[in-house]
C-alpha positions as protocol buffer text, in pm:
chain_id: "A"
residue {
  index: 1
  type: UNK
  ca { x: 0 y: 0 z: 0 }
}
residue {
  index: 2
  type: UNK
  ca { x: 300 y: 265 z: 80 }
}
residue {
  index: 3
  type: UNK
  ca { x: 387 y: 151 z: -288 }
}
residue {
  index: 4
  type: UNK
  ca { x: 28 y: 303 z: -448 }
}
residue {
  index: 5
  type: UNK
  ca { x: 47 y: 572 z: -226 }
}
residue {
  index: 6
  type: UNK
  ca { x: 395 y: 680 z: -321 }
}
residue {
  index: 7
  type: UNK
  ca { x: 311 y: 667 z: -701 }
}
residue {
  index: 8
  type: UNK
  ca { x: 19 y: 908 z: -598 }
}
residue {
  index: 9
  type: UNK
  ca { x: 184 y: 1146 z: -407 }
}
residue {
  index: 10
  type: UNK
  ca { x: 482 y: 1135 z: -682 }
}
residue {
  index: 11
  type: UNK
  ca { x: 238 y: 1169 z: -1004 }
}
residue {
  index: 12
  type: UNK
  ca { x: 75 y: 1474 z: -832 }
}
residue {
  index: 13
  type: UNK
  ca { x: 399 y: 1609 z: -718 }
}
residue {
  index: 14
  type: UNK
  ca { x: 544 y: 1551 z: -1052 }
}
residue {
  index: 15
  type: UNK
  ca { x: 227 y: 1733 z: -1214 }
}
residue {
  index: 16
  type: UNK
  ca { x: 265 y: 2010 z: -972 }
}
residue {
  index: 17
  type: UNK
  ca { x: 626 y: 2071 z: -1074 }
}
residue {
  index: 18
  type: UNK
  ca { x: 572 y: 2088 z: -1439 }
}
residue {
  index: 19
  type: UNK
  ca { x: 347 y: 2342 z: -1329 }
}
residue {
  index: 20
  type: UNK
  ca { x: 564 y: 2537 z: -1131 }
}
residue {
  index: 21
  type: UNK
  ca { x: 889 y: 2496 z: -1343 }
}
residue {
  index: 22
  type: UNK
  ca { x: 687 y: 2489 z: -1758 }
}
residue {
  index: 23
  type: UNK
  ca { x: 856 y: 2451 z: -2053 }
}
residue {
  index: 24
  type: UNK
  ca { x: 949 y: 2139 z: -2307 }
}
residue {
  index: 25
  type: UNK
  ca { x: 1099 y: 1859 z: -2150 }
}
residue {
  index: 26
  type: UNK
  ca { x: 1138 y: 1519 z: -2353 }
}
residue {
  index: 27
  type: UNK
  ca { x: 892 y: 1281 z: -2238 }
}
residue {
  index: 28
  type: UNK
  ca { x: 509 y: 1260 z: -2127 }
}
residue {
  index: 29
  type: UNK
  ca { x: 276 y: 1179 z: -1873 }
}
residue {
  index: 30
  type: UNK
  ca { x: 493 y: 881 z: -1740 }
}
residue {
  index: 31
  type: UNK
  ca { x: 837 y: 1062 z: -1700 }
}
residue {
  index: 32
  type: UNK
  ca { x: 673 y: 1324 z: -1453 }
}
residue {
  index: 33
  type: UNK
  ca { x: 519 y: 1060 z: -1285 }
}
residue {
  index: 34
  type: UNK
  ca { x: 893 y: 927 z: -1256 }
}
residue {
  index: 35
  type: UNK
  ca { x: 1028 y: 1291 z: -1165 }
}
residue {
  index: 36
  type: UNK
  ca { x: 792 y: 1301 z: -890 }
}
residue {
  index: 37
  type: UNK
  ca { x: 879 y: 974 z: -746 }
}
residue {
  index: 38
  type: UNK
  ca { x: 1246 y: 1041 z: -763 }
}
residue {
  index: 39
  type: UNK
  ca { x: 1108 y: 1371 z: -583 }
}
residue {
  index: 40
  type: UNK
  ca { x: 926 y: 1233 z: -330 }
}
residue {
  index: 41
  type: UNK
  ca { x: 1180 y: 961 z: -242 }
}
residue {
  index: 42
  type: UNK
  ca { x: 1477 y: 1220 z: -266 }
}
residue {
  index: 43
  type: UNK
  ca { x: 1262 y: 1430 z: 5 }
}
residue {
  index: 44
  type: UNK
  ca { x: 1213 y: 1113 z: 214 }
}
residue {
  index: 45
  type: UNK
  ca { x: 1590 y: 1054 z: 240 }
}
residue {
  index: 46
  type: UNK
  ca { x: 1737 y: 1371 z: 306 }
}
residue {
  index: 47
  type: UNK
  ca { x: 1394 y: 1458 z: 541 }
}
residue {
  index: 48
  type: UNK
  ca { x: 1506 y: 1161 z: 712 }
}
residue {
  index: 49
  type: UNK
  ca { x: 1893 y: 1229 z: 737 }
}
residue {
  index: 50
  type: UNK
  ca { x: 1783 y: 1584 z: 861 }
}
residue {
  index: 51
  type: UNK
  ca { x: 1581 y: 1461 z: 1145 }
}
residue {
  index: 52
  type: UNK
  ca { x: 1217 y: 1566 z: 995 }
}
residue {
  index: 53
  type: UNK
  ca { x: 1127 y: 1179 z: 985 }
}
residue {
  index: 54
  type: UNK
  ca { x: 1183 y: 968 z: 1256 }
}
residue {
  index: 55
  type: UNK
  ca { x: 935 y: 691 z: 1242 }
}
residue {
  index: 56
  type: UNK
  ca { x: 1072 y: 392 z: 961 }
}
residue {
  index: 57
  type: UNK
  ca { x: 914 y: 406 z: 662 }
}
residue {
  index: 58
  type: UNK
  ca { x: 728 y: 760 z: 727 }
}
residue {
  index: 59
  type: UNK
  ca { x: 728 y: 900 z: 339 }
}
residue {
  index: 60
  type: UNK
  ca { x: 808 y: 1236 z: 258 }
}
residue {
  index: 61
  type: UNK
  ca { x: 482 y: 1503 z: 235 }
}
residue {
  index: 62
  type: UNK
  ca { x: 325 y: 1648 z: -53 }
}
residue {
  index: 63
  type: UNK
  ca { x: 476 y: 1971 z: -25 }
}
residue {
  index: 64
  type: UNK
  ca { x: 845 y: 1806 z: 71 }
}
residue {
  index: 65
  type: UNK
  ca { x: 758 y: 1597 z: -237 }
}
residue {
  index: 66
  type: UNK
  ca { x: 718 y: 1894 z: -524 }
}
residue {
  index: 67
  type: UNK
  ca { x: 1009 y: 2035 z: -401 }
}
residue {
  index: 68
  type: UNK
  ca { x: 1246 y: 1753 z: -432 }
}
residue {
  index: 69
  type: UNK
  ca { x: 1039 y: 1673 z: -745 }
}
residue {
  index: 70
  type: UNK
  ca { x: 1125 y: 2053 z: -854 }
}
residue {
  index: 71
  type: UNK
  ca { x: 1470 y: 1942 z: -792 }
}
residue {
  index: 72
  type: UNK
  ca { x: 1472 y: 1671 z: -1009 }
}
residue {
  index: 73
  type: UNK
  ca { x: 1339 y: 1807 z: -1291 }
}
residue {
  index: 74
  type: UNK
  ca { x: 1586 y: 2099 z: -1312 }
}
residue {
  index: 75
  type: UNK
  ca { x: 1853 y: 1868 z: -1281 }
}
residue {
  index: 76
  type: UNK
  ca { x: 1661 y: 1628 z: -1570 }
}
residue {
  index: 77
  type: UNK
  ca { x: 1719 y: 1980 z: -1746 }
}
residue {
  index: 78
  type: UNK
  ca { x: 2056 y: 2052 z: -1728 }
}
residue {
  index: 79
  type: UNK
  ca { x: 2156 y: 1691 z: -1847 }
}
residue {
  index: 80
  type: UNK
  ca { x: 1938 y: 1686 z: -2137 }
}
residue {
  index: 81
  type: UNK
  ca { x: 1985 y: 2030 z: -2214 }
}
residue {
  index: 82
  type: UNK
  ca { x: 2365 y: 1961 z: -2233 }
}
residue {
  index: 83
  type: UNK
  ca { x: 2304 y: 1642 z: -2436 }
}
residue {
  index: 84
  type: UNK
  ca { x: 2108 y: 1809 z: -2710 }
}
residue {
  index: 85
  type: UNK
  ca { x: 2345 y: 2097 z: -2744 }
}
residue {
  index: 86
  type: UNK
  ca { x: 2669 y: 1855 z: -2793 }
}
residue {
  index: 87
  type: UNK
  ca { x: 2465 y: 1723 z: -3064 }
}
């Protein structure tokens, strides 16, 4: 169930970062939903190495989540910005 839950919280996170950070990225529906996850699980583990998580297995919030999903993404950026312009 933390699964499900996760892919939620990451799709809407995900969603919610293309919204905050728009523009063309390479990809669709399923590579935010991917961004968001990386997010979400990127804000779990340095939430947790902070001390903003204690209990194991607590995930990270929604709000935790678009921000390390917003941090993804402009990273996913950078790399395929710097791909297409060695081409």
């Amino acid at each position: 169930m933390h699964i499900i839950w996760m892919i939620i919280i990451g799709g809407v996170a995900g969603a919610l970062a293309k919204l905050i950070m728009p523009g063309k990225d390479p990809g669709g529906i399923i590579v935010t939903i991917l961004l968001g996850i990386a997010g979400a699980l990127i804000a779990g583990f340095l939430g947790r190495a902070i001390g903003w998580y204690n209990e194991p297995g607590e995930g990270a919030g929604l709000i935790a989540s678009i921000g390390g999903a917003v941090l993804v993404l402009a990273v996913y950026r950078m790399v395929v910005g710097r791909k297409a312009v060695a081409r």
